[in-house]
N, C-alpha and C positions, 0 to 999 in steps of 0.2 A: 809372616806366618801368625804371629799373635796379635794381627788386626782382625780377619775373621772370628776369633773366640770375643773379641773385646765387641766385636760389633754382636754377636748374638745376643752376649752377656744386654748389650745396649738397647737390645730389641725385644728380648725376652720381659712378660710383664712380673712386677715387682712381687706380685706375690706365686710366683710358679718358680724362680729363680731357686739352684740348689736345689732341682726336683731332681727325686732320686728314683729309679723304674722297680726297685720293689715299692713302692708306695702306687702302683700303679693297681693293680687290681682292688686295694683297700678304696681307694678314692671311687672307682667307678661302681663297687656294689655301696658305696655309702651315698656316690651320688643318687640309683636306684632309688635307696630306700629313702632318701628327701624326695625325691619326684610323686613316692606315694603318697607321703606326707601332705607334701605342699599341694597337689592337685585339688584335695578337696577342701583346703584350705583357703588356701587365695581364691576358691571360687565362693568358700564363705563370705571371704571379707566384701563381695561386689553386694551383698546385702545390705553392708553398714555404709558404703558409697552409693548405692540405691544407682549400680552401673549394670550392664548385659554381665553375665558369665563370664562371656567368653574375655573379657577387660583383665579378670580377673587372672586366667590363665598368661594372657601377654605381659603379664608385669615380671613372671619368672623367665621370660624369653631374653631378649634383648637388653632388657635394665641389667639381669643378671650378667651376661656378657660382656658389657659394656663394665660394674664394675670388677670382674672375674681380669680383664685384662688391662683396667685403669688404676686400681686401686692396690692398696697395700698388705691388706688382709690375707690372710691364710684361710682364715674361716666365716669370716663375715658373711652372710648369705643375705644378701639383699630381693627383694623385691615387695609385694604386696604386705601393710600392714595394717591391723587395729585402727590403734591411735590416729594414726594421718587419713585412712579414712573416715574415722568418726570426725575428725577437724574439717575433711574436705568436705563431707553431707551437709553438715552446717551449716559449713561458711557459704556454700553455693549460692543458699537459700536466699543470702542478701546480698550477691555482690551486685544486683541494679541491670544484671543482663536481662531482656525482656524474654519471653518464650520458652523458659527454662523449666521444664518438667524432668523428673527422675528419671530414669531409666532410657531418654529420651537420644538421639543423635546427637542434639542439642549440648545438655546435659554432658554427655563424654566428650565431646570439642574442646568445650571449658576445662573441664577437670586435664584431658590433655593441655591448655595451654597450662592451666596454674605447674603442670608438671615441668614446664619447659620455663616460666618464673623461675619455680625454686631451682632451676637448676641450674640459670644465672645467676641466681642469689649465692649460691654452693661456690660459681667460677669467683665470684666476688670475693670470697669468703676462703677460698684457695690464695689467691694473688696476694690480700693482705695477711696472711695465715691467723688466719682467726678461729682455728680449730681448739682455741682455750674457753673460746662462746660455750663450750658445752659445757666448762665446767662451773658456769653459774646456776644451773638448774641441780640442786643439791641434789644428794641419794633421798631423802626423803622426801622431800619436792616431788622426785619422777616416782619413786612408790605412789606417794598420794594420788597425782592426778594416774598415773595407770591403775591403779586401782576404781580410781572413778573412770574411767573409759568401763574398764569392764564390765563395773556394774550397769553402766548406759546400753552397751554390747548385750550384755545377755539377757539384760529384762526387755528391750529392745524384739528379741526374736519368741519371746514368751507367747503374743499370740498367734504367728506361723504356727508354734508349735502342738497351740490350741483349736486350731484352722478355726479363730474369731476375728472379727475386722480390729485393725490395729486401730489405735486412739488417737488423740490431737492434743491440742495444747501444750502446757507443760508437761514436765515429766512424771510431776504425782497427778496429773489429770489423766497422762496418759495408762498410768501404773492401775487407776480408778475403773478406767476404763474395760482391761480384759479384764478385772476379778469381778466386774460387776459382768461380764458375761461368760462366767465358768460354766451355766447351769446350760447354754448353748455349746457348749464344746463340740467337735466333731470328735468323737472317738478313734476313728479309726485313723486320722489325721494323732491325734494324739498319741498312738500306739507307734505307727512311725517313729514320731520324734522319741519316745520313752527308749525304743529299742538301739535306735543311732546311737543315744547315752548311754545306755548299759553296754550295749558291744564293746563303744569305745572307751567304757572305763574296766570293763572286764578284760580286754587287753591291756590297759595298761599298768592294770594290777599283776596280773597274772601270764603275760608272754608282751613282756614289755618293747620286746625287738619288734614285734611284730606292729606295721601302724594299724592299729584299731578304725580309726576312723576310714578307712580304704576298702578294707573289709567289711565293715556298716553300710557304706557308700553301693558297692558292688552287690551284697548280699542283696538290701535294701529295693534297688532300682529290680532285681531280677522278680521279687515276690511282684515289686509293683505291677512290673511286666505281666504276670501272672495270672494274677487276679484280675487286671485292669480298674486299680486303684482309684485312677480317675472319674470313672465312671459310678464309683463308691462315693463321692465326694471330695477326695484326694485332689489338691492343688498340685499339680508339678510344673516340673522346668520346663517341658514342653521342648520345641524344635530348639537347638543351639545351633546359629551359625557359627561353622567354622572355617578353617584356610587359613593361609600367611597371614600374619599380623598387615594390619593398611601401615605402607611408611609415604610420610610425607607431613606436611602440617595441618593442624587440626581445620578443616573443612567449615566455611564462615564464621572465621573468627577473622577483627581488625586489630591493629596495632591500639583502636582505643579503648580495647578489652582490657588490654596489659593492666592500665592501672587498675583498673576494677578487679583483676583478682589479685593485687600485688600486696594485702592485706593479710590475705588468706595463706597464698604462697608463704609469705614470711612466717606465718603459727608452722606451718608444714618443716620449714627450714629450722626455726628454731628446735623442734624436737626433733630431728633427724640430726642434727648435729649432737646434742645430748645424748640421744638415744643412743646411736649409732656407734659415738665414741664411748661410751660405756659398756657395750657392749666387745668394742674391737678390744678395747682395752685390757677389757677383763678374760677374753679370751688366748689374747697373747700372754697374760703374764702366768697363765698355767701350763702353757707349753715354754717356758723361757726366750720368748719372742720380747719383740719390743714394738711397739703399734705405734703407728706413724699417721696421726690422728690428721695432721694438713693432708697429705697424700693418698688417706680416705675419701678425704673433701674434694678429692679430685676422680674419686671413684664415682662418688654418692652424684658427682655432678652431671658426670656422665652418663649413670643410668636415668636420673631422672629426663637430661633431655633424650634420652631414648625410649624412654617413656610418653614424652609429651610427642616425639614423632612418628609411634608405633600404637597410637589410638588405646591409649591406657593413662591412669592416673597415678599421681606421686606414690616412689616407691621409698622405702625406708630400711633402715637394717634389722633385721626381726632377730629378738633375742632368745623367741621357741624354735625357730630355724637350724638358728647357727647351735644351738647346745644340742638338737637331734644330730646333727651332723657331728659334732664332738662326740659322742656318744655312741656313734657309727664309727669311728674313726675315719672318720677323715682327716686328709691330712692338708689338702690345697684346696685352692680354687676349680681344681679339675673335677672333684667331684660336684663342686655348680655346675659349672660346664657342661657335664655330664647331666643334671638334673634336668636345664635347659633345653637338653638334644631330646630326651624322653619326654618335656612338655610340648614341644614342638613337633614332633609327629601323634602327639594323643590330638595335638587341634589340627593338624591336615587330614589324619584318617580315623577319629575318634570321639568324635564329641557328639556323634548320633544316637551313640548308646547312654548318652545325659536325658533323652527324653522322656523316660519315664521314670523319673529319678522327682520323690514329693519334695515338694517344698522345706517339708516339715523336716526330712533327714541333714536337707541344706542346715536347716534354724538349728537341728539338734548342734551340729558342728559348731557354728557361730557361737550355739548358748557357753558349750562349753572353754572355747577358746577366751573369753569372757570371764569365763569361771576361771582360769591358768593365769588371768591379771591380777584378779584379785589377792594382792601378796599380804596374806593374814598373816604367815609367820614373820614377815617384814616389819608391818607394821607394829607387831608382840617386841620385836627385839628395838624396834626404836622407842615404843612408851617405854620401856623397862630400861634405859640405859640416855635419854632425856624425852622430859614430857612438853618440852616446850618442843622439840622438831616433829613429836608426836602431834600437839595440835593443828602445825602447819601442814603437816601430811593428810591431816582429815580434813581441813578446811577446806586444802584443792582440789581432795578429791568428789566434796561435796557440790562443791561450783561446778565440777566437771558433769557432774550427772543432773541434777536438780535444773543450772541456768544453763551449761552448754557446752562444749568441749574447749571451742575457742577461746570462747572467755576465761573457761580455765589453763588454755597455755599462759594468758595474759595477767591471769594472777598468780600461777605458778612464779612468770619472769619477776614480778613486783613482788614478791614475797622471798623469793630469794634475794634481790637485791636488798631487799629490806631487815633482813638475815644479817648478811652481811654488816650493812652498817650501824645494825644493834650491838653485834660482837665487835665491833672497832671503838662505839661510841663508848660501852659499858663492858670494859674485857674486864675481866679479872687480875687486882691486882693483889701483890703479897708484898707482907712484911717477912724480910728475913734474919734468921738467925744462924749464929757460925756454932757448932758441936766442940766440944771438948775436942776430939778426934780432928778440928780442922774442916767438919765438910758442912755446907749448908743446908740448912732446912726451913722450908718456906710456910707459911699459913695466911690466911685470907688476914688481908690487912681491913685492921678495925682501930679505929678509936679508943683511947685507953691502952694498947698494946705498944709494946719497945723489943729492940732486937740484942739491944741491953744497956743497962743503967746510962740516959745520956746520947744513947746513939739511936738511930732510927735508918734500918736498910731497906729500901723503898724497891720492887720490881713490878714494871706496869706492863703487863702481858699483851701488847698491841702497837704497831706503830703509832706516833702523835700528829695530829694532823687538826685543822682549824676545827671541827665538830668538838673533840675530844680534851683539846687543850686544858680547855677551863677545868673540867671536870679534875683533871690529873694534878692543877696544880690545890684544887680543893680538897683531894682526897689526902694531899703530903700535908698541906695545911694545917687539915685536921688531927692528923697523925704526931705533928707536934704540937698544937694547940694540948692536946690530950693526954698527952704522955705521964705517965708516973713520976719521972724525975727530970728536969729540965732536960732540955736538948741540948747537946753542944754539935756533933754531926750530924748531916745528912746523908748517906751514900745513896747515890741511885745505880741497881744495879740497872744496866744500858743491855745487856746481851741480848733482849727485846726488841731493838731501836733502831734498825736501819738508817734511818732516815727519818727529818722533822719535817714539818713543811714554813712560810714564812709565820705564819698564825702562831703557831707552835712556839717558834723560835722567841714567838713576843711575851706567849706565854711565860716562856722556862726564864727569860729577863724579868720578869715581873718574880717569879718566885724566888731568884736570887737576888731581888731588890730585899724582897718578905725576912730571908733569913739572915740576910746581910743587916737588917735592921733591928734583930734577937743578938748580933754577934755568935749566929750557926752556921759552923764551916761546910760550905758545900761539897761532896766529890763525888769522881763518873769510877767505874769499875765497869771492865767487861768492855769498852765502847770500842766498836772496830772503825779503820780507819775511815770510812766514809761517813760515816755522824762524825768522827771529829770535825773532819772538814768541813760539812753542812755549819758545824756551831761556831767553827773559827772565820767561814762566809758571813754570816749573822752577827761577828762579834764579841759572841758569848766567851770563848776560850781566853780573851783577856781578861774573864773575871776569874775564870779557873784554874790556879795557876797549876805548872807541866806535875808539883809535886802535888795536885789534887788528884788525877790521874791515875790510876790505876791498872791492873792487865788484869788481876783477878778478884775474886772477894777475900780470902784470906790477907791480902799483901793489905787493904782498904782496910779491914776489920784493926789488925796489927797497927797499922800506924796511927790509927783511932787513941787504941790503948796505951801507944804510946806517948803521944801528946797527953792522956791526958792523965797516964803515970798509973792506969787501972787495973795494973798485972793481968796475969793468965785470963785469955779467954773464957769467962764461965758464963753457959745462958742460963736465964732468969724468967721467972714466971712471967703471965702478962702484968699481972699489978708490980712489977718491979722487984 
């Protein structure tokens, strides 16, 4: 009898599990109201992917599905995004396939296979669990270059919105371009797009539940209908085909396409992975969940190649999605589900009424979606609290719009690695001292300072590894080179130290030759038991001997004073 519950339990997807049926009506009017959302949304983003419409609508079909019953999320709403289509326009342009025009069948074959890449890339990336990949691309890293997405995004649909021919070249040639044809504007192309904007931010001022943009959308298409827009000048969307998503694989594409977009796919993967887990993360830890970042990757993998089979391009986990859906209260994946069910009969019986729907109401959407990247208050809280992650966050986002999106995944990843091993090379280290009271207190160790008269308490905030070595044993050097009053100790507080590596090891022997040759007793404090072992592999522990040792800084500081007969603990200025 408890083989059928174990096997539903078994069959049931990880994130519906522990569904409870009053959560049943919440989940489908929230799904609803994502479906209004997202409809004219993901038919923005086919602007920044320069795909049909209709591409746009399939990314919330099947991807969603696929990670709704793969993946681990409660509330992750995966499908069409910004970023990966501003990476995917890009990269198209060079991946060396011949015949390749925007909006072309061509054009969508690719961007479907790159979806079906990344989405091996994803299974890859599940198998060896490498869903920690994401957390190389730092919080200010993913500000900066989304924030440069968006400013590409929305200047991007600036002359849609002006019905002026769009520009070339680079980005300020192309920015040069519509302001040098303002005095050309179509007006009435321009009243569209102004009015898309104000709807949808007068809704979102003022009847915040309500989605603004849907109501613009709707409103919008009917005047157009009306008037006969088009015939005013008015670009629109014109026929949309619609019907089932195509399933199968993308239509003259060869295996020796794969490598030509396996460049591009990977910019895609890498922020999908960041993105994605950033966003699951952040959404579990406000419901008391716990996000299961590999188990995503197996989510994110499966919608992508449902993606690349269902004539759409890479999808991503959107983090304006999934927080309208919080905000809805939703509670599962059911309400995707549900969003899914209502995009999927809008494109069997619904996408006729897209025809007279201008351009311009598309661009107003895109502008603004654009505008929701740009994380100003982000950026305010990172210069004011460090201006060094501060620069890094402007840098990539300036590469991201100026040279290119791609390029700016690629220096996003090279600037956070290089991040990193800035803070390992040059961590901060401190001299410390012990209080009256027994407790310690740390300060930027410099030159000229003591932890008191004779003694020198050394804490190096970073593990030691062959970049760093030298450096560390230069900076204790100095510390006694300098000192007020001879050295007789060194303690190193270790609570830092996991681990040396061999470099290190040769290091920390050269500096116990250094102090061994002053007649300054060395000792560890703090060290847990796997750096001992590392330094007793290496050797080292035979010059340390068990009563240099220590478990804490007070037991170190005491027996200091005791050797060297200096009564009661008292700390002392820096000059001694």
């Amino acid at each position: 009898m408890e083989l059928v519950p174990a096997l539903v339990t078994r069959f049931t997807p990880v994130s519906l599990r522990s569904y409870r049926p009053a959560w049943l009506s919440t989940d489908i009017v929230a799904g609803l109201t994502l479906a209004a959302v997202a409809i004219p949304e993901v038919m923005g983003y086919t602007s920044i992917s320069q795909t049909p419409l209709i591409t746009g609508l399939y990314t919330v079909i099947f991807p969603t599905i696929a990670f709704a019953l793969l993946g681990s999320s409660k509330l992750l709403v995966v499908g069409a995004d910004s970023a990966t289509a501003a990476i995917l326009s890009a990269g198209l342009v060079g991946v060396g396939i011949t015949g390749l025009t925007p909006y072309s069948p061509e054009w969508v074959a690719v961007c479907s296979l790159t979806a079906l890449v990344c989405g091996g890339l994803l299974v890859i990336a599940r198998i060896l669990r490498l869903g920690f990949l994401g957390d190389f691309l730092s919080a200010s890293v993913l500000v900066g270059f989304l924030t440069g997405v968006g400013i590409q995004v929305l200047s991007g649909q600036i002359p849609d919105m002006l019905g002026v021919p769009k520009g070339t070249g680079n980005w300020f040639s192309q920015q040069w371009d519509w302001i040098r044809d303002i005095p050309d504007l179509s007006w009435t192309t321009f009243a569209f797009a102004a009015a898309t904007v104000a709807i949808s931010l007068g809704f979102k001022r003022f009847l915040p539940r309500v989605p603004g943009a849907i109501v613009a959308v709707v409103l919008l298409i009917i005047i157009s209908a009306a008037t006969d827009a088009s015939a005013h000048g008015v670009a629109v969307v014109g026929s949309v085909q619609g019907g089932f998503p195509p399933i199968g694989l993308p239509s003259g594409i060869t295996w020796d396409d794969v490598p030509k977009v396996l460049a591009l796919a990977f910019s895609c993967f890498v922020l999908i992975i960041a993105q994605s887990a950033a966003t699951s993360r952040s959404f579990a830890m406000r419901h008391g969940d716990r996000a299961d970042v590999n188990r995503d990757l197996t989510g994110l993998s499966g919608a992508n190649v449902a993606a690349g089979l269902t004539g759409t391009f890479v999808v991503n986990g959107s983090p304006t999605k999934t927080q309208i859906l919080d905000e809805q209260k939703g509670r599962t994946q059911l309400a995707n589900l549900t969003m899914s069910g209502v995009v999927l009969l809008f494109v069997l019986f619904l996408t006729s009424v897209l025809k007279d729907m201008p351009k311009s109401v598309l661009a107003g959407i895109v502008f603004l979606i654009g505008v929701d990247l740009i994380d100003i208050p982000g950026l305010k809280r990172i210069l004011a609290r460090r201006r060094s992650e501060f620069v890094i966050a402007a840098l990539t986002g300036v590469v991201v719009f100026a040279v290119g999106v791609e390029q700016g995944i690629v220096v996003a990843i090279i600037i956070s690695i290089l991040e990193i091993i800035r803070r390992q090379y040059k961590p901060k280290d401190f001299l410390v001292r012990v209080t009256k009271a027994g407790e310690p207190t740390y300060e930027t160790a410099a030159p000229g300072h003591q932890s008191a008269r004779g003694l020198v308490v050394f804490r190096y905030d970073a593990e030691l590894f062959y970049a760093n070595a030298n450096r560390f044993v230069d900076d204790v050097e100095a510390l006694v080179d300098h000192a007020p009053d001879p050295v007789r100790w060194v303690i190193l507080d270790a609570s830092s130290l996991d681990d040396i590596d061999y470099s290190a090891g040769v290091s920390l022997a050269g500096l116990l030759d250094y102090l061994d040759a002053r007649g300054i007793t060395f000792a560890l404090a703090r060290a847990d038991t796997g750096l001992l072992f590392t330094l007793a592999t290496y050797g080292l522990m035979k010059r340390i001997p068990d009563a240099r040792v220590f478990a804490n800084l007070i037991e170190a500081v005491e027996a200091f004073q005791t050797e060297s007969k200096a009564g009661p603990s008292t700390p002392l200025n820096p000059a001694g």
